[in-house]
C-alpha positions in Angstrom: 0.0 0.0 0.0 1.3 3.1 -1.1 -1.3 6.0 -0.4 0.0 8.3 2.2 -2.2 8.3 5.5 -4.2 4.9 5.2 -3.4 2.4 7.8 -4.0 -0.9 6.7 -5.8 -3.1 8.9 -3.7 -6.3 10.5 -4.8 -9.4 11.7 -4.9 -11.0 15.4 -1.6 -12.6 16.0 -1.4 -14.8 19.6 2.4 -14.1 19.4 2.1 -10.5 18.8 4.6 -9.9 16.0 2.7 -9.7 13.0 -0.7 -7.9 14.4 -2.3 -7.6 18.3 -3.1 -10.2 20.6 -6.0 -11.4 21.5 -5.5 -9.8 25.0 -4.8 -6.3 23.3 -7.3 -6.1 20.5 -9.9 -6.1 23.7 -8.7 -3.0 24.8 -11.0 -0.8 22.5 -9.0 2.7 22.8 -6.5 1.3 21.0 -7.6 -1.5 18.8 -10.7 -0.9 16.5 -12.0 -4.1 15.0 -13.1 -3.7 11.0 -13.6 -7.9 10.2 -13.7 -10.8 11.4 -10.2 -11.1 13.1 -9.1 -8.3 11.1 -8.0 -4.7 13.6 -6.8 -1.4 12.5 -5.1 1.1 15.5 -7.7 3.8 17.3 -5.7 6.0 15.4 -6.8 5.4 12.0 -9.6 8.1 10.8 -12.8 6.0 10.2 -14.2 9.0 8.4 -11.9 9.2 5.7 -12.7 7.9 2.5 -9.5 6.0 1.8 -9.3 4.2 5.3 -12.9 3.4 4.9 -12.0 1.9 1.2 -9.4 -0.2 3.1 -10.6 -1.5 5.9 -14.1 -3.0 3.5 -11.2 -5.1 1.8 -9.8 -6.8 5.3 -9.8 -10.0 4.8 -10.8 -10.8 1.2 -9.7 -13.2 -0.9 -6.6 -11.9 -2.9 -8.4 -11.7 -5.9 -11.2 -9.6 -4.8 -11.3 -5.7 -6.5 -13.0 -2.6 -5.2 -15.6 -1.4 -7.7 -18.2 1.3 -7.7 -18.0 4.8 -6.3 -15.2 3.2 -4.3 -13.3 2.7 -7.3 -14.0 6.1 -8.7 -13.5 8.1 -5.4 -10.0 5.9 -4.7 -8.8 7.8 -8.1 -10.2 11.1 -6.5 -13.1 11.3 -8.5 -14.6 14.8 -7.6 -18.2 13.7 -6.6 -17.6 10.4 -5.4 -17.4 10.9 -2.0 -19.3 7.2 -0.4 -21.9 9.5 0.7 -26.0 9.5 0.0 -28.2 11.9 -1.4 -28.1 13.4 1.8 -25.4 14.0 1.9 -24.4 11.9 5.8 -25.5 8.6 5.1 -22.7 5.9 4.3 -22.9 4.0 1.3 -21.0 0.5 1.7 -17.9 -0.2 -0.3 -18.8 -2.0 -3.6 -16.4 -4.9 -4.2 -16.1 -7.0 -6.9 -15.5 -11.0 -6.0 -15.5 -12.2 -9.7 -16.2 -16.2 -8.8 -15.5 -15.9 -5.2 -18.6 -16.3 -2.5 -18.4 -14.9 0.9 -19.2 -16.9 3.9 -20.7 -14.4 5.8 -22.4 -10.8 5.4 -20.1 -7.7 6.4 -21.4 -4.3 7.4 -20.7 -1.5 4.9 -19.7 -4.0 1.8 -21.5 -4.5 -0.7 -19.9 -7.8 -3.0 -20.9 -8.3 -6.4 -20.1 -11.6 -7.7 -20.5 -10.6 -12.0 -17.9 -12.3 -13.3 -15.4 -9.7 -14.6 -13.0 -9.3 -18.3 -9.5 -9.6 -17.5 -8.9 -6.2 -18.1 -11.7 -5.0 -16.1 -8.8 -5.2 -12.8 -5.9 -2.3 -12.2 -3.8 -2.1 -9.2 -3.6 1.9 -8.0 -1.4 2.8 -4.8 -1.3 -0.5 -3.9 -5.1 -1.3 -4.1 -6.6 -3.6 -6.5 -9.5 -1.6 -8.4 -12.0 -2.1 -11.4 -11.4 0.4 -14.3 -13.5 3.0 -14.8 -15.7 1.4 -17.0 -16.2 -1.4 -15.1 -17.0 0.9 -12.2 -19.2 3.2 -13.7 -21.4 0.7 -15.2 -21.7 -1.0 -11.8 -22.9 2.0 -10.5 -25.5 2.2 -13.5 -26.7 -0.9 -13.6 -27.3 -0.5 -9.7 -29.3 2.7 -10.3 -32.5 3.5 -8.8 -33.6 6.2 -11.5 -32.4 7.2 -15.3 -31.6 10.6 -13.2 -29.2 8.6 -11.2 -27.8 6.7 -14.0 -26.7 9.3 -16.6 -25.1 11.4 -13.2 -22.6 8.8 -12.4 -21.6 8.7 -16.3 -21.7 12.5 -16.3 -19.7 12.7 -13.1 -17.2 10.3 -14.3 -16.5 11.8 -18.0 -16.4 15.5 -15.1 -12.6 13.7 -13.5 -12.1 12.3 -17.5 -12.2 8.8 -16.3 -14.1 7.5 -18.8 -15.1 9.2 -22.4 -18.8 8.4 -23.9 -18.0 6.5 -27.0 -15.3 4.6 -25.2 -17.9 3.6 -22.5 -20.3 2.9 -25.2 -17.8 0.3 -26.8 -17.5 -1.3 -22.9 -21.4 -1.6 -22.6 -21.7 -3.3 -25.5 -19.6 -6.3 -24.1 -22.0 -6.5 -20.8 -24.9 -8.4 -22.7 -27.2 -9.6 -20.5 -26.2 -7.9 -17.0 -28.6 -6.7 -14.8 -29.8 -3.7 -14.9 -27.7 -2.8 -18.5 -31.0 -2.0 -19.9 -31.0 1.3 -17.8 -27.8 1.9 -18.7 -27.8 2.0 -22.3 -31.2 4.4 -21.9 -28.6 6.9 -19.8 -25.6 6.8 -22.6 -27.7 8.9 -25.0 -28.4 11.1 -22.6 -25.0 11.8 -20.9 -22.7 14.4 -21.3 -19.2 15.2 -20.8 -18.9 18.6 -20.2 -21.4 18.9 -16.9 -19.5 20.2 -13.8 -22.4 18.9 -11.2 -25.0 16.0 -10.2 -27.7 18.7 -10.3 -27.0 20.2 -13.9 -27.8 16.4 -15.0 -31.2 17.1 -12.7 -31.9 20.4 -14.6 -31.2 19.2 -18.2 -33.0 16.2 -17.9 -36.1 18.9 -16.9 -35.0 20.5 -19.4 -35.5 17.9 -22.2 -39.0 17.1 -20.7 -40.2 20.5 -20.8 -38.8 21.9 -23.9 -38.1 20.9 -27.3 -34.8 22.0 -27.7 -32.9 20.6 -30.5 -29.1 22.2 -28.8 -28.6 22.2 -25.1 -25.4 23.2 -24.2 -23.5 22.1 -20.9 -20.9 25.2 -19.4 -20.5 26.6 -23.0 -18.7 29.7 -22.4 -20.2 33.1 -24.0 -18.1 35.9 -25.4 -18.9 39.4 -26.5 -18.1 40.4 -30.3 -14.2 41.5 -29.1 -13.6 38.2 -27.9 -14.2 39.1 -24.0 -15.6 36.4 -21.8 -19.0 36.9 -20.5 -20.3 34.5 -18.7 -20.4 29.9 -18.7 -24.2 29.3 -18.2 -24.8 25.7 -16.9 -26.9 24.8 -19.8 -27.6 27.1 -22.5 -30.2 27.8 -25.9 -28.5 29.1 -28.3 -31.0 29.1 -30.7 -34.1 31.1 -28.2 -31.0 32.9 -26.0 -32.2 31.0 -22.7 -29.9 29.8 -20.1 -30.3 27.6 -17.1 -28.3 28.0 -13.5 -28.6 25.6 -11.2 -27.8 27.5 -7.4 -27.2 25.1 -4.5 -27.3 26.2 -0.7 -24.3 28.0 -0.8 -25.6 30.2 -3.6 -28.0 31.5 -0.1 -24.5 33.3 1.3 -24.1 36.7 0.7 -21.2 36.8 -1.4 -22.6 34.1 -4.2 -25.8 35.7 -3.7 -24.4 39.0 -5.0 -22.3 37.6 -7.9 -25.1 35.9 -9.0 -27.4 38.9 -9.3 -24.1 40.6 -10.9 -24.6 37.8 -13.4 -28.1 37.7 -13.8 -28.1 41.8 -15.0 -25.4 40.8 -17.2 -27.2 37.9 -19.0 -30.2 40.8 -18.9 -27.9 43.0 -20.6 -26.8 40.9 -23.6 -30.7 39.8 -24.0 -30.6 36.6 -22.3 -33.3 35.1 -20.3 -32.0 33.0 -17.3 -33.8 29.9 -15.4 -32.7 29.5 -12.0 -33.0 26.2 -10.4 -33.1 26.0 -6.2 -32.3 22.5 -4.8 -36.1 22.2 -3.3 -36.9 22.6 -7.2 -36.2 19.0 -7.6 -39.4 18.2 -5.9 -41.6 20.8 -7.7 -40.7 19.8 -11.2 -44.0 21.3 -12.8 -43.0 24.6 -11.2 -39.5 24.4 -13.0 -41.2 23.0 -16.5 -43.7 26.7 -15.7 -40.5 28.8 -15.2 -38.9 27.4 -18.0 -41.9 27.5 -20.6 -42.4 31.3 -19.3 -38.8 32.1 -20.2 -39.1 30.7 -23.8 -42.1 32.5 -23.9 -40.2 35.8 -23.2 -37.5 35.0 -25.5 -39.7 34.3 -28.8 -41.0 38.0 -28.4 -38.0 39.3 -29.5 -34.8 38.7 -32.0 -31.5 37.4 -30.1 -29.1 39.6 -29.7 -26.2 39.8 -31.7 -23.8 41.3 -28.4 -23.1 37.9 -27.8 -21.5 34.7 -29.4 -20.1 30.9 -28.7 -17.3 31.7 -31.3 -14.2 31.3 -28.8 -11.1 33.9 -29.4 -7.8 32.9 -30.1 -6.7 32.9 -26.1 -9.0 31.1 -25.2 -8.9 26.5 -24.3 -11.6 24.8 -25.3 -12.3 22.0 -22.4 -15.5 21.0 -23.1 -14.5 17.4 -24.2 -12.9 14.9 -22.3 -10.2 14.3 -24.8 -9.7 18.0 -25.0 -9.3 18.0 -21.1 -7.0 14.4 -21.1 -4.6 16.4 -23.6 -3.9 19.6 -21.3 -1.0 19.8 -18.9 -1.3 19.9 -15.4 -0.4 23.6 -15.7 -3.1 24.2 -18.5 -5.8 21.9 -16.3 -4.9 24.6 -12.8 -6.3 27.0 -15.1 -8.3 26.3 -17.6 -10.6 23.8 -14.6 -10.3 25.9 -12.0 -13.8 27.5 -12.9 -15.3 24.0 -12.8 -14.7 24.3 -8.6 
């Protein structure tokens, strides 16, 4: 194991060399048990994504890889934190088992026993892990809604771990799966340019409200001298609408003012903005009313011509995945640092 930090767990040794006694792993400030006979020190952060990642492994047979969000999130995928939609609740650690059974059930894993493609395993800081694609489509197949689905390919292609057609090519091999039904209904729908769970929310809305024939995710806007405007989350070219999804934190003062700063602007170029609140996901017809109003406003009069998607010189286009795998790390601290 080579990722800084993570304590791996040990197992109970009588003669004390190679892990704790018996006697010792009973004194519970010290010794926290993760498995059956299977102990990591007090010390060891339970709370952190990595340890828990670990610790769901102790004991496993050798050939055993972690899978899912665990998979993604070990490779510091961005929104794969082994939280739910709550954003507190603890999602158990997908692993993969191939042919193996386990004898007994383990709180927080979760083993899947789908026989795997050889190249479906990588080893990364020490820890065996399914590729992307393997991960991702466990996650899909798993999904509760299409909403779901298409955000864990969305979020993936967000960390370029996976690109669409190369996924597309991978899903094609998985005949017969579970639940690959829902996940060939999310691949036309995914995108690879969305910076959040919730912009997948909103377009998806989106669709079902509007006939649109060109949504747009984070396509930035320029004036006619090349000066940047503004990156809607999803955008109309064709009517001049734009959609902005604002979370909690929008609530606070300071992204409270920029965003009226950028509402006035998108005002000012003859743009009509939908904002999206998070208790909009459960009011959908009020979001389909707000949206249908907006179009409504924007067929009264011709678009502006202040405004274009033609990108200057200067600027990077990132708005593909193989665009964004072909950067540098210098070019990715600036051209992605608006994605955060």
């Amino acid at each position: 194991m080579t990722r800084a930090g993570v304590v791996l767990p040990v197992r109970v040794d009588p003669k004390g060399i190679d892990g704790p006694t018996p006697k010792a792993v009973r004194n519970k400030k010290k010794w926290r048990r993760v498995g059956r006979g299977w102990y990591v020190p007090t010390e060891a952060d339970p709370d952190r994504l990595d340890q828990r990642i670990v610790e769901a492994m102790a004991g496993l047979p050798d050939t055993a890889a972690v899978t899912g969000w665990a998979a993604l999130g070990w490779e510091r995928g961005r929104w794969f934190t082994g939280l739910g939609a709550d954003g507190a609740t603890r999602l158990p650690v997908p692993v993969a088992l191939d042919d193996q059974r386990l004898t007994a059930q383990r709180s927080g894993l979760l083993p899947s026993e789908d026989w795997l493609f050889e190249s479906d395993i990588t080893t990364v800081d020490g820890l065996r892990i399914t590729v992307p694609n393997r991960s991702v489509t466990f996650e899909t197949r798993r999904a509760r809604t299409l909403v779901r689905a298409v955000q864990v390919i969305d979020m993936a292609a967000y960390d370029d771990f996976i690109d669409l057609e190369d996924l597309s090519t991978y899903v094609d091999r998985l005949v017969a799966r579970q639940g690959i039904k829902l996940t060939r209904r999310a691949l036309p729908l995914a995108r690879e340019n969305t910076w959040s769970p919730q912009e997948v929310t909103m377009r998806l809305m989106w669709d079902a409200a509007v006939t649109c024939p060109v949504l747009l995710c984070n396509a930035p806007v320029f004036d006619r001298s090349g000066n940047h405007l503004f990156t809607p989350d999803l955008f109309d070219p064709m009517t001049g609408v734009a959609g902005e999804y604002n979370g909690r934190v929008h609530l606070d003062e300071d992204p409270f003012r920029r965003d009226l700063d950028k509402e006035a602007a998108y005002r000012h170029h003859g743009i009509e903005v939908v904002t999206m609140m998070s208790a909009d996901r459960y009011d959908v017809d009020n979001v389909e009313r707000r949206l249908r109003a907006a179009y409504d406003r924007a067929g009264r009069r011709p678009l502006s011509g202040s405004w274009t998607l033609d990108q200057p010189d200067w600027w990077v286009d990132t708005s593909t995945v193989a665009r964004r795998r072909a950067l540098s790390q210098s070019e990715r601290a600036i051209w992605l640092r608006r994605r955060t």
